[in-house]
N, C-alpha and C positions, 0 to 999 in steps of 0.2 A: 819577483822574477819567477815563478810558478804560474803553471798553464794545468787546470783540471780539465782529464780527460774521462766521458761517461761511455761504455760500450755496453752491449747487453749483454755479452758471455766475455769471460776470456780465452779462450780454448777454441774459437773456432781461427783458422789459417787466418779466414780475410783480417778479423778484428787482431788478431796478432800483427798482421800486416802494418796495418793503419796506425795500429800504437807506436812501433817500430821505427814508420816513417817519421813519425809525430817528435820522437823521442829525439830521433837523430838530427833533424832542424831543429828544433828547439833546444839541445844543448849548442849549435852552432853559432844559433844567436844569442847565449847564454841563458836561458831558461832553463828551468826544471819543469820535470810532468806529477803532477800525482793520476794515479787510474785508478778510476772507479766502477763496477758489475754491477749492470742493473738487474741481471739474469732473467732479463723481459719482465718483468715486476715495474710499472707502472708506481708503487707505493714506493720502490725502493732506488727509483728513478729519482724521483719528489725528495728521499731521504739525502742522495747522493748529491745532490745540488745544496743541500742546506750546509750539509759536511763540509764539502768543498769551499762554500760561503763564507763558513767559519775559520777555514785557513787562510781565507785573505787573498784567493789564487787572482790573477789579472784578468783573467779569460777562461772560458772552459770550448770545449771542442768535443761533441757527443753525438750518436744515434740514437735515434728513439727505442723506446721499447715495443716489443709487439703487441702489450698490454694500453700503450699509451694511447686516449681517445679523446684524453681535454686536455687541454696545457696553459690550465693558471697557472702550474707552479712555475713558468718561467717568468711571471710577472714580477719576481724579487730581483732575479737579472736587468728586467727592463728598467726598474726602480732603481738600482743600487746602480743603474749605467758600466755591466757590467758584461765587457762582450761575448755573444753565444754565436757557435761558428753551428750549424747540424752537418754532418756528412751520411749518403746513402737514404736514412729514411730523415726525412725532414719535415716539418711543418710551420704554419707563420710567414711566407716565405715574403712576406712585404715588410716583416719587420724584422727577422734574421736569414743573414747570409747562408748560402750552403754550397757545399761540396755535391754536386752528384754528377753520372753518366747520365746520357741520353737512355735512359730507360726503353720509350717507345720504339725507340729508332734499333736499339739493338736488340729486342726480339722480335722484332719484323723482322732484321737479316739473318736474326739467327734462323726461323721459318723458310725465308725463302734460299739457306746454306742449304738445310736440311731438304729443300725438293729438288734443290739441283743435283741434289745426291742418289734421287730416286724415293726419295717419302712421300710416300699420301696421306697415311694414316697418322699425322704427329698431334699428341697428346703435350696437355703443358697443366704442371702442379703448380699452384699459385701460392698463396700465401693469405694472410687475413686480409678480408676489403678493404679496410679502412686504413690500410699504410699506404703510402702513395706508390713506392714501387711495386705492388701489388696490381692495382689502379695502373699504373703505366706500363709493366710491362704486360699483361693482360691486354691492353688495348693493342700494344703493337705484335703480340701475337694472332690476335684476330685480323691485323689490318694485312699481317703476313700470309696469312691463308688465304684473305680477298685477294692479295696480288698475287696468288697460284693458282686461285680460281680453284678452291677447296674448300668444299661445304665444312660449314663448323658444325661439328657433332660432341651433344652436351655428356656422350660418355667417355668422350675422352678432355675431358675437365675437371680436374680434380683439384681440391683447397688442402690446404695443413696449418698448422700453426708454427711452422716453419723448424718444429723437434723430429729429429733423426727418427723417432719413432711416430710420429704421425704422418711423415713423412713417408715412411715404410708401410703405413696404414693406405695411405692415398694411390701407392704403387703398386698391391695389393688389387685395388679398387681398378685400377687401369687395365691388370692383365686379368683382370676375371672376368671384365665384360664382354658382350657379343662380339666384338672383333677385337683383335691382340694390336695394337698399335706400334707401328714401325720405327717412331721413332719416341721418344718423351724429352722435352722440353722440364728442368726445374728453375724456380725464381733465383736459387742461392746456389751457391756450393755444396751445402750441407746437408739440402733437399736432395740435389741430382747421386750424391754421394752413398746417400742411404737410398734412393732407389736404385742405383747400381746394384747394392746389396741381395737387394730384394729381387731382382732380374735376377740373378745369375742363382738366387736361392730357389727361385722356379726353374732351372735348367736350361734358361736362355739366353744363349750368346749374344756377348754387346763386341760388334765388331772393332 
């Protein structure tokens, strides 16, 4: 009656969220959770799953890490007939279910919020290529610009590895280039959070 849960930080709002949710259905239907930090360690993802293995849990229900870029080691889940749910970043997806939003779909809207607002200039922080929401919402930001008829301009494109401080690194990069961008678009919470920071530490007002 135990459900392992993998996040890659604890501490950020969303995955606080998620756990939260997690916890409060699954004592409903009499489960217990264990939670497990992969703190985007890719090795310590791999460890988390074997841990969990060895407690005997029913299911696990996890995000990937930002670090993750093969996933044999879910091959002992697929082996041991042991169900894996992913939510948000996911992979596999012909052979495990997932959790996610319409990625594409909602930064296109968010693009076309931001021009009905009077933006020309909007900038978007992405995250590592190879996560899928990375990949997705990337696409539907660019597909957002096509439907306002706004050239994409590769200086306001900027990547992190999705830490508060690379983060702050990329937002940095955005207002020092030749034109100051009206609006910034980030992949996460965590992203747009710490470039807040970072705006209003340059002296400019976020209305």
């Amino acid at each position: 009656r135990t459900i392992g849960v993998i996040v890659p930080d604890l501490v950020t709002h969303f995955y606080a969220s998620i756990i939260s949710g997690i916890e409060a259905y699954a004592k409903q239907q009499g489960y217990f959770i264990l939670i497990a930090s992969s703190d985007e360690s890719s090795e310590k993802e791999a460890e988390s799953i074997s841990n969990l293995l060895k407690t005997r849990v029913e299911g696990i229900i996890m995000c990937l890490s930002q670090e993750t870029e093969t996933f044999e080691h879910f091959d002992s889940l697929l082996n041991n007939e042991i169900p894996l749910v992913f939510f948000d970043r996911i992979c596999r997806p012909n052979e495990f279910p997932s959790v996610v939003v319409d990625n594409f779909k909602a930064a296109r809207e968010i693009v076309n919020h931001l021009h009905q607002q009077g933006c020309r200039r909007i900038a978007y922080i992405n995250g590592p290529a190879h996560l899928n929401i990375s990949k997705e919402r990337l696409a539907g930001y660019l597909q957002g610009l096509d439907d306002c008829n706004l050239r994409f301009d590769p200086q306001w494109l900027a990547t992190c590895n999705l830490s508060r401080t690379d983060a702050r690194r990329a937002t940095q990069m955005l207002l020092n280039g030749h034109t100051l961008p009206d609006a910034i678009v980030g992949i996460n919470d965590t992203v747009i959070f710490a470039a807040m920071k970072e705006i209003k530490k340059a002296g400019i007002s976020i209305p």
